[in-house]
C-alpha positions as CSV (number, residue, x, y, z in Angstrom):
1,X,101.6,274.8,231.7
2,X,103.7,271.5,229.9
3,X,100.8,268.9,229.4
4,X,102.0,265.5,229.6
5,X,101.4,263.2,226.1
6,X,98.5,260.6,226.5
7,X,96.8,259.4,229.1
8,X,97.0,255.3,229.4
9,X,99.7,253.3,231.0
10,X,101.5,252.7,227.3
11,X,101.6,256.4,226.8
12,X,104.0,258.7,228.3
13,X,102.9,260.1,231.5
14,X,104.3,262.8,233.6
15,X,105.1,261.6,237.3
16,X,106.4,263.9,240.3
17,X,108.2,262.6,243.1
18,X,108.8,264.6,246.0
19,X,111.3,263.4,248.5
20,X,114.4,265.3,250.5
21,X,116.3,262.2,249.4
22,X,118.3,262.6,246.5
23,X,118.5,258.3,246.1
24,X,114.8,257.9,246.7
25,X,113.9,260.5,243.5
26,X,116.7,258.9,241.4
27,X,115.7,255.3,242.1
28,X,111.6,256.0,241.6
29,X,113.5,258.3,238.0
30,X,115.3,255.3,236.8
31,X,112.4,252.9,237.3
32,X,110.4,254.8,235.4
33,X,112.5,256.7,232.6
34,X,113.1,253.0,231.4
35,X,109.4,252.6,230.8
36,X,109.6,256.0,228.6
37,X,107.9,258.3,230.8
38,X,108.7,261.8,232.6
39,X,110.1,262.4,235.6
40,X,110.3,265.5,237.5
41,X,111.7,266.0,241.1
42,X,110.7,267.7,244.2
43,X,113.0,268.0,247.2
44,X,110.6,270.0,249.5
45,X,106.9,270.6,249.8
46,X,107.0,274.7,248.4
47,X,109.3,273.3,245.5
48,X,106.4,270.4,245.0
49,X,103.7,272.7,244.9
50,X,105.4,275.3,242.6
51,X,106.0,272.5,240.1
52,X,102.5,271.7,240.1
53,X,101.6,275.3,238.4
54,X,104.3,274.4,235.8
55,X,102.8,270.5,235.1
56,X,100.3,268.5,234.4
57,X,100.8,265.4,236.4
58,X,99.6,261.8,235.8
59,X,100.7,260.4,239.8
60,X,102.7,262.0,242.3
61,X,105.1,259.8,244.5
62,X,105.5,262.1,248.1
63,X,106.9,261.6,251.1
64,X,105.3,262.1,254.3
65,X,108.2,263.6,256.1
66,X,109.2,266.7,254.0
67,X,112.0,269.3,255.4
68,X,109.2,272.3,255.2
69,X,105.6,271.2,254.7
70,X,104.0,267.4,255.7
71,X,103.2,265.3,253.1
72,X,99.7,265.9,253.8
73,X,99.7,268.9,253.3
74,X,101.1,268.2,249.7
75,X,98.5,265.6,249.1
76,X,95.5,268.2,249.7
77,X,97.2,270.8,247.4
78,X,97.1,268.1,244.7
79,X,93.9,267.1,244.8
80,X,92.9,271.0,244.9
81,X,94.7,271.9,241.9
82,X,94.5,268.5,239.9
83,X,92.3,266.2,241.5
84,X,93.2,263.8,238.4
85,X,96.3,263.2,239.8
86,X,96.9,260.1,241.7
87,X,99.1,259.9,245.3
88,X,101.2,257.4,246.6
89,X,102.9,258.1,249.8
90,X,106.3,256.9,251.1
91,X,106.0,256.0,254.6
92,X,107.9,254.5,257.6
93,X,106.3,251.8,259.7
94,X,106.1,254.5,262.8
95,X,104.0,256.6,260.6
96,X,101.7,254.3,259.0
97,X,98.7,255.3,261.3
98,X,99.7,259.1,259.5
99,X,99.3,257.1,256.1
100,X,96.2,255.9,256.4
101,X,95.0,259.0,256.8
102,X,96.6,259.9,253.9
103,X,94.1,257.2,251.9
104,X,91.0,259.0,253.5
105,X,92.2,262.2,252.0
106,X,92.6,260.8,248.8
107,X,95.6,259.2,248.4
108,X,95.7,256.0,246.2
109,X,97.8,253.9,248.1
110,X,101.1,254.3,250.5
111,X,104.5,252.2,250.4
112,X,106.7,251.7,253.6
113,X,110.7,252.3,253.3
114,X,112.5,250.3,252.8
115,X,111.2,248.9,249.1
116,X,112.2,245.9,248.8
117,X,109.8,244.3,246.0
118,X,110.8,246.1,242.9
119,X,108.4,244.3,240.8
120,X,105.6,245.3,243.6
121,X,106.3,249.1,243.2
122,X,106.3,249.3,239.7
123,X,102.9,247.6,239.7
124,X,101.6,250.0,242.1
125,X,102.9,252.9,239.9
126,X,101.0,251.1,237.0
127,X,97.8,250.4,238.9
128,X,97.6,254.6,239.6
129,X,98.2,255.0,236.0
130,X,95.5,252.9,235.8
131,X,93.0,254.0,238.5
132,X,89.9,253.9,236.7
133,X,90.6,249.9,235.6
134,X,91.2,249.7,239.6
135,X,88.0,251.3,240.8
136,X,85.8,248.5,238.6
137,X,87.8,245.6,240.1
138,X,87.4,246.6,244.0
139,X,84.0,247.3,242.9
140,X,83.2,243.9,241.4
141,X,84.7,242.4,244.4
142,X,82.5,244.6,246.7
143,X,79.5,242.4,244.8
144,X,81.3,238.7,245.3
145,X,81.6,239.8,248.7
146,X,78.0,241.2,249.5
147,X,79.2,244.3,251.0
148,X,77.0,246.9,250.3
149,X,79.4,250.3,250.4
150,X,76.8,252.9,248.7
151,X,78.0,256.4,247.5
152,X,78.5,258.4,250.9
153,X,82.0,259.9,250.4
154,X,82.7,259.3,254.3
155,X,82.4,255.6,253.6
156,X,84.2,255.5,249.7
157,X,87.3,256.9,251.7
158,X,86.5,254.3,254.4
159,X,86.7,251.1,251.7
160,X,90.0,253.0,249.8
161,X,91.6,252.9,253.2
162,X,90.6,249.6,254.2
163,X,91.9,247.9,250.4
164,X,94.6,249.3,251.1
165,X,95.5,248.5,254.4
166,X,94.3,244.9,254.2
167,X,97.8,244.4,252.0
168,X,99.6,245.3,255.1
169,X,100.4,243.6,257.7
170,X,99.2,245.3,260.4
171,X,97.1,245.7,263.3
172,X,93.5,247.3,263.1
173,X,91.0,249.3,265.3
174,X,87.7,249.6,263.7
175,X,85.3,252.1,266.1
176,X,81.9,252.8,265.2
177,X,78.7,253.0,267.1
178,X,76.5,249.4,267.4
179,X,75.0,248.2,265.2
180,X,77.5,249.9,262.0
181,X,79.0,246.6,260.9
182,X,82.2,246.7,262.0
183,X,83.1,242.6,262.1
184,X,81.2,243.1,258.3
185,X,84.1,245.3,257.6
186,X,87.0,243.3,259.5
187,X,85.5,240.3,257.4
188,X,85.7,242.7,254.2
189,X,89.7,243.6,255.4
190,X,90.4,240.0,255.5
191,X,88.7,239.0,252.1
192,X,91.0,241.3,249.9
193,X,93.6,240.7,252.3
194,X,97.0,238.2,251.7
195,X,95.8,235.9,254.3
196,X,92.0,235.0,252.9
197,X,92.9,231.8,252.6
198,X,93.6,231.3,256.2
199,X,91.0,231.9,258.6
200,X,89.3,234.5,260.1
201,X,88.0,233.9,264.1
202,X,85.5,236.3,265.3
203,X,86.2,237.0,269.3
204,X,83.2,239.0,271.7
205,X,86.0,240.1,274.5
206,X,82.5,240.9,276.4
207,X,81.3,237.8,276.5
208,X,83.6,236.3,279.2
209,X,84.5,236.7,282.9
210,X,88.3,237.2,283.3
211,X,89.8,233.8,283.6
212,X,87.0,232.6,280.8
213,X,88.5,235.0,278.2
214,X,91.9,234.4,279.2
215,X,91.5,230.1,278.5
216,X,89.2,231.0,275.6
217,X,91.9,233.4,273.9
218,X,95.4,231.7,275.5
219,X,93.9,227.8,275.8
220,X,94.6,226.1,279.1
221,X,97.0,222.9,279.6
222,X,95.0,220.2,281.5
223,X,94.8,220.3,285.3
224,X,95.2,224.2,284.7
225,X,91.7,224.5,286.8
226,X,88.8,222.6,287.9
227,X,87.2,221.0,284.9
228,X,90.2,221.5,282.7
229,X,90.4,217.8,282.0
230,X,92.4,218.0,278.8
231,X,94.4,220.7,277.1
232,X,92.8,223.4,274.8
233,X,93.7,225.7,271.8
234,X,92.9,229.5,272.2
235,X,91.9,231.3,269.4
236,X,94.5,232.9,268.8
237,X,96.0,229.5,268.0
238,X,93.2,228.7,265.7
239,X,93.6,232.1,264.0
240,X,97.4,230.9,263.3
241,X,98.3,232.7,259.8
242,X,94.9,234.3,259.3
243,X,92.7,237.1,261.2
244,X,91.3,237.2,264.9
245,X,88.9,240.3,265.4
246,X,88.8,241.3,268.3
247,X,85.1,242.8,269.1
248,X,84.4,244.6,272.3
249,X,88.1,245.0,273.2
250,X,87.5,247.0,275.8
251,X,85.8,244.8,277.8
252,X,88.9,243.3,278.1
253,X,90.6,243.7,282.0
254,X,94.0,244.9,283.0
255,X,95.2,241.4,283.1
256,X,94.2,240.5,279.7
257,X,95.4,243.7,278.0
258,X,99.0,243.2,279.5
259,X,98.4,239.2,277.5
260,X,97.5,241.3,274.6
261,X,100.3,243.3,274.5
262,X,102.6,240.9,274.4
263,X,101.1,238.6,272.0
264,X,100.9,241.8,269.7
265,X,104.3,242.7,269.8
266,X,106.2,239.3,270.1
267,X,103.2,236.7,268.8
268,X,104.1,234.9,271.9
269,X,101.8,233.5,274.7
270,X,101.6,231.0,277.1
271,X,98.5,229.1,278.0
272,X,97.0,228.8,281.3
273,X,98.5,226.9,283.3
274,X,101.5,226.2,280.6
275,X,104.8,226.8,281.0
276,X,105.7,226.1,276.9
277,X,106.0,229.2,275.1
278,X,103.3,229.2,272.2
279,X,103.9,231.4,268.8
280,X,101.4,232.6,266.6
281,X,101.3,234.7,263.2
282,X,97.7,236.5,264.0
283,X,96.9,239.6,261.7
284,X,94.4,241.0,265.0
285,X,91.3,243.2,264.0
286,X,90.2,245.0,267.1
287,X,86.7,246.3,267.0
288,X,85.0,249.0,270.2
289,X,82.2,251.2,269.9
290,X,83.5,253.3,273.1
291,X,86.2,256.0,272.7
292,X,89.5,254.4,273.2
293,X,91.2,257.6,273.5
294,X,89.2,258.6,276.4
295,X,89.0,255.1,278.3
296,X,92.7,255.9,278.1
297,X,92.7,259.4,279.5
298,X,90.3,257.8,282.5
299,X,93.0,255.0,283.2
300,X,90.3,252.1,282.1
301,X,92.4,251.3,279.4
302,X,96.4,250.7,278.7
303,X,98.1,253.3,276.7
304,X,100.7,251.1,275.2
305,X,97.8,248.4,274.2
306,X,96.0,251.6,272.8
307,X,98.8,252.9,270.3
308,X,99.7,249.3,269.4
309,X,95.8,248.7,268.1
310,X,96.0,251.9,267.3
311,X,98.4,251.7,264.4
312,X,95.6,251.7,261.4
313,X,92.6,253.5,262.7
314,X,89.0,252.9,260.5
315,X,85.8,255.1,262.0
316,X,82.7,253.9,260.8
317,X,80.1,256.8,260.9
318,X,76.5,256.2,261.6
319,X,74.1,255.4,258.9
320,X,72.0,259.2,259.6
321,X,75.2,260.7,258.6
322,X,74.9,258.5,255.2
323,X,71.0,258.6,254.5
324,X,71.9,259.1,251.1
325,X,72.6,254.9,251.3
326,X,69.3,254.3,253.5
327,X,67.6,252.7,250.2
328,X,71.1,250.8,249.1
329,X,70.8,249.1,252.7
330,X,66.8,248.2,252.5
331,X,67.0,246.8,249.0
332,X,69.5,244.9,249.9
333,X,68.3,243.4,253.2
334,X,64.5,243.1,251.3
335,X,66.3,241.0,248.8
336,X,68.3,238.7,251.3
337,X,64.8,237.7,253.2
338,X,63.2,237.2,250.2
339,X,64.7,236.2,247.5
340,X,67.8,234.8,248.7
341,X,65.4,232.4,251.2
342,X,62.9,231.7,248.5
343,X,59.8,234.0,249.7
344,X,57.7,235.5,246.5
345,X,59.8,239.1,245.9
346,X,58.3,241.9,248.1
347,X,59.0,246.2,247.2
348,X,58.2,248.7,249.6
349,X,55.5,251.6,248.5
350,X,56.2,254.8,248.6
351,X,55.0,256.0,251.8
352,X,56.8,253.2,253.5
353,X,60.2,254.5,251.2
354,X,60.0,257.5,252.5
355,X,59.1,256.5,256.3
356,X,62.0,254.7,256.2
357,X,64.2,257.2,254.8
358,X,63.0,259.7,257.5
359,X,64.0,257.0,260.2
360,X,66.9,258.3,262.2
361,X,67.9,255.0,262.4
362,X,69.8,254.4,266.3
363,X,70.5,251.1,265.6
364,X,72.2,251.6,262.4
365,X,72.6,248.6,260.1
366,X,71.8,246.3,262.3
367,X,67.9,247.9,262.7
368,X,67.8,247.9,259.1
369,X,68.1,244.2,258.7
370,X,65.4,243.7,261.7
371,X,63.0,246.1,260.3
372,X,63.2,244.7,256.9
373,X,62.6,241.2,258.4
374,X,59.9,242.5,260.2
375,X,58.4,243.8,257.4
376,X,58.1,241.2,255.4
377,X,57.2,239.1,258.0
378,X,53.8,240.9,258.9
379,X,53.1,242.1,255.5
380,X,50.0,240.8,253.6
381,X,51.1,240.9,250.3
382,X,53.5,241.8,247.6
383,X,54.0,245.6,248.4
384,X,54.9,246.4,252.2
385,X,52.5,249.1,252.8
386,X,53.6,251.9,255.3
387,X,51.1,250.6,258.4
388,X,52.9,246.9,258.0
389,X,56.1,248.3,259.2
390,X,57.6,248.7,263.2
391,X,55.6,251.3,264.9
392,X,59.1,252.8,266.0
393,X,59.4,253.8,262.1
394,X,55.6,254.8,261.5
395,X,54.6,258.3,263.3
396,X,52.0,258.0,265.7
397,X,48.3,258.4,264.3
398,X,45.9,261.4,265.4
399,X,44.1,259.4,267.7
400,X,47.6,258.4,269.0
401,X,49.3,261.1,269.3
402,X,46.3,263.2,271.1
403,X,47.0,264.3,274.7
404,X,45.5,262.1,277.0
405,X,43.2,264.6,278.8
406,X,41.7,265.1,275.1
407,X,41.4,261.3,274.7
408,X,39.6,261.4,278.6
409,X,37.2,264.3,277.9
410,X,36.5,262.6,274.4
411,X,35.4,259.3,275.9
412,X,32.2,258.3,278.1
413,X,33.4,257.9,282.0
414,X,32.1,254.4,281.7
415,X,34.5,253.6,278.9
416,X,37.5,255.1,280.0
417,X,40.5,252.7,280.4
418,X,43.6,253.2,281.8
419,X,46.4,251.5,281.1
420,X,47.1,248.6,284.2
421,X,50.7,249.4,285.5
422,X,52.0,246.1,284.2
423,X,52.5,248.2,280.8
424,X,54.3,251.1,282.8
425,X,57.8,250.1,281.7
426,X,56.8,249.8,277.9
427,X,58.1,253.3,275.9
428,X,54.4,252.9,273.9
429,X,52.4,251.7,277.1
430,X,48.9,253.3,276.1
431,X,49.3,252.4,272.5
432,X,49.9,248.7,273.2
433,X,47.2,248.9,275.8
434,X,44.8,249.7,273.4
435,X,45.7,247.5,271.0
436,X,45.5,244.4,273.5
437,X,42.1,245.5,274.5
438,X,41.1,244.5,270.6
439,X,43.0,241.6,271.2
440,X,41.4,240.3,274.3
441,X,37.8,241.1,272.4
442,X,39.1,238.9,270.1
443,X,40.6,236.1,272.3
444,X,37.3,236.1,274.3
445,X,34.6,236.4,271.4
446,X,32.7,234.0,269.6
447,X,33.4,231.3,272.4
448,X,30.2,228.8,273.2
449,X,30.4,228.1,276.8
450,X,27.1,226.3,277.1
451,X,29.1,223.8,275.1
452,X,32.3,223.6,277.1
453,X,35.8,225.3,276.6
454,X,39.2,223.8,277.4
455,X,40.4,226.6,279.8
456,X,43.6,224.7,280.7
457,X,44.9,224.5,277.4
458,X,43.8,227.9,276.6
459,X,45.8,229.0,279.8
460,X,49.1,227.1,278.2
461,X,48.7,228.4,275.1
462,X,48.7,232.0,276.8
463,X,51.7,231.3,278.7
464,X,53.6,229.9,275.1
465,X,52.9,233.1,273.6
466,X,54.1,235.3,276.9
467,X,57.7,233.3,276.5
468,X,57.7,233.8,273.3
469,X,57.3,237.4,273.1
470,X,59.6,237.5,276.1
471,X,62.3,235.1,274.3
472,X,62.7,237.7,270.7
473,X,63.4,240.4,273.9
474,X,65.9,238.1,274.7
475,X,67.4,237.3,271.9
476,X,67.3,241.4,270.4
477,X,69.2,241.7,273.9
478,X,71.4,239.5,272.8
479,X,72.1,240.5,269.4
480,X,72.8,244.1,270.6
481,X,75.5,243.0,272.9
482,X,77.0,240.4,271.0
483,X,76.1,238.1,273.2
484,X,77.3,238.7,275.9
485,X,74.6,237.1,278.4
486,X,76.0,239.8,281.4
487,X,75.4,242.6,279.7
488,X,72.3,241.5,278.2
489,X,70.4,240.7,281.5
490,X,71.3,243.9,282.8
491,X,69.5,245.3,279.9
492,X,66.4,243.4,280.3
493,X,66.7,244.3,284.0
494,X,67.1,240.1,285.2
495,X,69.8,238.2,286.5
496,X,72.6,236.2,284.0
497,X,71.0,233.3,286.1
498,X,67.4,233.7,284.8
499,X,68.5,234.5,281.3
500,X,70.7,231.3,281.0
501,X,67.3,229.5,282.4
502,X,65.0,230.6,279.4
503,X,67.3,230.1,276.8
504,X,68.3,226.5,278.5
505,X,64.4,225.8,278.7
506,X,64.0,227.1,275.0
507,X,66.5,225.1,274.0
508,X,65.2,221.8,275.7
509,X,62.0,222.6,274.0
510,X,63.3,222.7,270.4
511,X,65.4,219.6,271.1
């Protein structure tokens, strides 16, 4: 096997490019010859991958389309035989969505035919030569930026895909269950991205009835519909030249996807009521933790709109299939409500570590950041012991867990409780119920009646702590759907109209 001489970008290195095009492999030979290094052509996958028991190659340049095998498939041989070699793949726009796949298989970075920045490619080609120089800059930014990525090889290929398709222009569909971060990452794509500068709108499609979200995302003129008493921008106006994510997108009704569409293929709109055609230049993040594939297949969600989102494709995969990154996650949210909010710096001990680690986690990253909060809010000191965290992360004690029957034969009949329905619709009903009873011992103890009690103001205070337990329900509800106040009283089992009522009263009590 011919080894290439040197390894740097001012040595000579050994680069294969494998295209069916004769003019592609001489214009990618003459751009780098000039530079001093070796070139060596493939015109088919089985000729590419015979070369590559012949050579030791520094980058390979290949296309996607290839008269025999796909460029895929090239791309996996690679990195089975010489996993040092960098790929770039030549793409056209209509296979983009095939090139990003590429990047979580291990490719470096793609280019789209036509190139028409010379100067552009042969930085690219530098930059693979380079790849180790490149891996410390994205990761340095990852710090500036606060994203915590960890080592989970699902979620390194993730971030390579997403630097490299936040050069592009295109459109985005992040998926991932709630609570995985995905308007984290669409801020992230935007960040590296050419329009950070500009900004970047986050949009809960769910948040809206119908002809809300269409004047919130189009505008309205004035006179458009009662109360529209002068005209209004739509996001997508504000998000002129930068990024609009899109959250929930399919929320979004039949009506409104058709809008979509066409603002996504033309960047033309019209607001509601208008009859002036508005144009926008909107790089559009779209972000759904439901399976757009099948809401398709079920007719609950347009095809067309579906490919066109569907053009770079980023899955987010739940933090239990990355618990190797469980500690990366709790350090960081520890240090963010302590340190970063000036609290005295807290550290978990060991049995809490490894409750935590245990943790399956439903809520993903999102339940990290409440647990930790809670944490540190109810613990005593400077090490969060394992019986100050959430009793959803703690197992249940002996005298917990313990059938009930056991618990009933255990107990005197006179001292039996059971739990009053009103705690039927909480998952840890007896538990709480037995912790309230200490409560209510306390509440009730050590009070002199001889000399008088205030039973009136002990009465308010009782009903200021009952709103305020029921408000943090509210406002979790919230959180969890983005809020979105529909979905979230159908969640806590009330009516949009009561829900709007607490958090108006709430509201009129801070004020």
């Amino acid at each position: 096997m011919n080894e290439q001489v040197g390894g740097g970008a001012a040595a000579v290195a050994c680069f294969m490019i494998v295209d069916d095009e004769p003019e592609v492999c001489n214009f990618f030979s003459y751009l780098l010859k000039r530079k001093g290094h070796r070139v060596v052509a493939a015109y088919s996958g089985a000729q590419a991958l015979d070369l590559l028991k012949q050579n030791r190659f520094n980058v390979a340049v290949v296309d996607l389309k290839l008269p025999d095998l796909s460029g895929l498939q090239v791309l996996r041989e690679i990195k089975k035989v010489q996993p040092a070699c960098e790929v770039i793949i030549i793409t056209g726009y209509s296979t983009v969505k095939s090139a990003v796949e590429a990047i979580q298989s291990g490719a470096f970075d793609y280019v789209e035919k036509p190139f028409g920045d010379i100067a552009e490619m042969e930085d690219l080609l530098e930059r693979a030569l380079n790849v180790r120089a490149e891996m410390e800059r994205l990761s340095d930014s990852h710090k500036e930026l606060g994203f915590v990525v960890g080592t989970n090889k699902k979620m390194l290929s993730l971030i390579a895909a997403s630097q490299k398709i936040a050069k592009k222009n295109i459109t985005v569909l992040i998926q991932g269950e709630t609570g995985t971060g995905k308007e984290v990452l669409a801020r992230y794509i935007h960040s590296v991205s050419h329009r950070s500068e500009r900004a970047f709108m986050a949009f809960n499609c769910g948040a809206f009835t119908e002809t809300l979200l269409e004047s919130e995302l189009f505008g309205h003129e004035k006179g458009s519909f009662t109360g529209a008493t002068s005209r209004k921008k739509g996001i997508f106006e504000m998000a002129n030249k930068g990024t609009l994510f899109l959250d929930e997108i399919d929320s979004a009704s039949p009506a409104i996807q058709i809008k979509l569409l066409r603002v996504l293929e033309t960047g033309e709109f019209l607001r509601v009521g208008g009859e002036e055609l508005c144009k926008v230049n909107v790089r559009v993040i779209a972000a759904t933790n439901a399976d757009l594939a099948v809401q398709v297949e079920e007719n609950r969600f347009r095809e067309d709109l579906f490919y066109r989102l569907d053009v770079a494709s980023l899955f987010i995969p739940p933090l239990r299939e990355r618990a190797e990154d469980i500690p990366a996650f709790v350090n960081y949210f520890l240090e963010r409500e302590t340190v970063e909010k000036g609290m005295p710096a807290k550290i978990f001990s060991e049995e809490a570590k490894e409750l935590l680690q245990k943790h399956t986690w439903p809520g993903n990253i999102r339940e990290v950041s409440n647990t930790v909060a809670q944490a540190v809010l109810l613990s005593k000191g400077e090490v969060i012991e394992a019986e100050e965290l959430p009793p959803r992360i703690r197992p249940p004690q002996e005298d917990e867990a313990a059938p009930a029957e056991d618990i009933e034969s255990a107990a005197p009949a006179e001292t039996a409780v059971t739990p009053p329905p009103y705690f039927a619709v909480h998952p840890q009903g007896e538990q709480l119920y037995r912790q309230l009873t200490e409560f209510e011992n306390l509440l009730t103890s050590g009070i002199e009646l001889k000399e008088g009690f205030d039973l009136s103001n002990f009465q308010e205070d009782l009903k200021k702590w009952r709103e305020r337990v029921a408000g943090q329900l509210i406002e979790e509800a919230l959180e969890v759907t983005f809020g979105n106040q529909v979905k979230a009283a159908e969640l806590l089992g009330i009516t949009p109209r009561a829900l709007r009522y607490h958090l108006e009263k709430s509201k009129q009590e801070q004020d």
